[in-house]
C-alpha positions as CSV (number, residue, x, y, z in Angstrom):
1,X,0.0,0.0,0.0
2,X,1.2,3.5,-0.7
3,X,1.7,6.1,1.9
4,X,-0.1,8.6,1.4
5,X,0.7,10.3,4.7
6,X,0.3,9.9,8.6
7,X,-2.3,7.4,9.5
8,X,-5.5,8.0,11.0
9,X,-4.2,6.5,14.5
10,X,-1.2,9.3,14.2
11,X,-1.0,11.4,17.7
12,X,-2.8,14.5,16.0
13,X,-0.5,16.7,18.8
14,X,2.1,15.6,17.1
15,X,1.1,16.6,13.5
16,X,0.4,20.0,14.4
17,X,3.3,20.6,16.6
18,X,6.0,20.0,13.8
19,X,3.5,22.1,11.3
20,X,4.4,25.0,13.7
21,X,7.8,24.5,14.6
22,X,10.1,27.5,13.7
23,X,13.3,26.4,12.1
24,X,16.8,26.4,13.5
25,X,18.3,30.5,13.6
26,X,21.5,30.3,12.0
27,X,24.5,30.3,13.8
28,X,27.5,33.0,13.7
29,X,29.1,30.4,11.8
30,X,26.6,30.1,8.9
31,X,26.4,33.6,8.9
32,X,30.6,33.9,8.6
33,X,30.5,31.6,5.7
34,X,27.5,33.5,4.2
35,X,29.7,36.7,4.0
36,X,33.0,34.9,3.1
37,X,30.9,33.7,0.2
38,X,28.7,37.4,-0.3
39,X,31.8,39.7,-0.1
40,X,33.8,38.2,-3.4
41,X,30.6,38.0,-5.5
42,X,30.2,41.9,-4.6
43,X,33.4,42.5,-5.3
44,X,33.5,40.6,-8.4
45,X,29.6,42.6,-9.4
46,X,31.2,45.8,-9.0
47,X,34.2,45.2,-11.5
48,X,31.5,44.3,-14.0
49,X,29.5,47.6,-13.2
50,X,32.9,49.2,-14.1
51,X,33.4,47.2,-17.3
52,X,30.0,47.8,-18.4
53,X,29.4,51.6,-17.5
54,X,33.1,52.9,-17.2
55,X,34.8,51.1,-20.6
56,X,32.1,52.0,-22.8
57,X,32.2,55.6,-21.1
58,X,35.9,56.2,-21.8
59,X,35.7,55.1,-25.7
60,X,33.1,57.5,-26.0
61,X,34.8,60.5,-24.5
62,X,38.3,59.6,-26.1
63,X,36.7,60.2,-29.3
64,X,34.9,63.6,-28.2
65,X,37.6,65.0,-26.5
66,X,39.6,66.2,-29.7
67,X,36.0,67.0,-31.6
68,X,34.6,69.2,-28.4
69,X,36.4,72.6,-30.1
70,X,34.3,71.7,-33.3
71,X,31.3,70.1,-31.5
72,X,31.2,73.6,-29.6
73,X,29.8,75.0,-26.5
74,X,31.5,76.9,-23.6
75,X,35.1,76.4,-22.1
76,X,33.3,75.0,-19.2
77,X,31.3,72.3,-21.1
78,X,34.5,71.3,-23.0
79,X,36.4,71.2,-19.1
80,X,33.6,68.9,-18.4
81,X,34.0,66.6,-21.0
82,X,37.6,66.2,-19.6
83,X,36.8,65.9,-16.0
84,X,34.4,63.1,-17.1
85,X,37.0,61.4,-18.8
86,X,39.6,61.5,-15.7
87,X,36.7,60.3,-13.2
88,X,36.2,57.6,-15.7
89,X,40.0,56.4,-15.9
90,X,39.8,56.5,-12.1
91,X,37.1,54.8,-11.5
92,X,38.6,51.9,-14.4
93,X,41.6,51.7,-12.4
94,X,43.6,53.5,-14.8
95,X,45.9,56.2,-13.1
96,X,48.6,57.0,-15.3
97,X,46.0,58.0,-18.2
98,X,44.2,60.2,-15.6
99,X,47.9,61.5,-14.2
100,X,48.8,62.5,-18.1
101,X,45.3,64.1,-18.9
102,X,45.5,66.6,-15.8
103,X,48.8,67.0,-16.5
104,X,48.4,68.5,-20.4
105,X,45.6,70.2,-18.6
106,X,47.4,71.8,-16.2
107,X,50.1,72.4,-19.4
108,X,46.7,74.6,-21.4
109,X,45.6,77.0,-18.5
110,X,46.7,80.4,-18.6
111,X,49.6,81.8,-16.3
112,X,47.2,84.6,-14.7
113,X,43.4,83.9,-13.5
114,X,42.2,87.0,-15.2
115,X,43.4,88.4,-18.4
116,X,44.8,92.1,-17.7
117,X,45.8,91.2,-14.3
118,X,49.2,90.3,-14.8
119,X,52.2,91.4,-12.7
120,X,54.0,94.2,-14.4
């Protein structure tokens, strides 16, 4: 015969008392092992989120940056468009592209703040 469950003579306490049993809390070892387990999969989601948001970002500012002149709009809009790109190669892990950005920035700006203001 197949069983198809407890048997009419089954303790009926005893049914109901393992229908409302809580389960086990986990201990502070299952939890340890949850977040050795989490923490690289974050880490490993947030690389992605780079790849997918910061690569594609960079490629498309490379090829603005020398057409911003051309594309037009203010000084400020074209600084912007470089300040993006730096943030980008920081956020890529890519410091010595950021470093020589700033630096032919820094190269560009003018030697006095305010035009007709230099030292005499």
């Amino acid at each position: 015969m197949a069983d198809c469950g407890p048997s009419p003579r089954a303790e009926p306490h005893a049914t109901a008392a393992a229908a409302l049993a809580r389960p086990a809390k986990a201990t502070r070892r299952e939890w340890t092992g949850l977040a050795v387990i989490a923490l690289p999969c974050a880490v490993y989601a947030m690389d992605l989120t780079v790849l997918n948001l910061a690569m594609p970002a960079i490629e498309s500012l490379e090829r603005a940056r020398p057409e911003a002149v051309r594309i037009g709009g203010s000084r400020a809009q074209r600084d912007l468009v470089e300040e993006t790109l730096v943030a980008a190669y920081l956020h890529a892990a890519r410091p010595e592209e950021a470093r020589r950005l700033v630096a032919q920035r820094v190269h560009r700006r003018p030697a006095v703040a305010v035009a007709g203001f230099a030292p005499s």
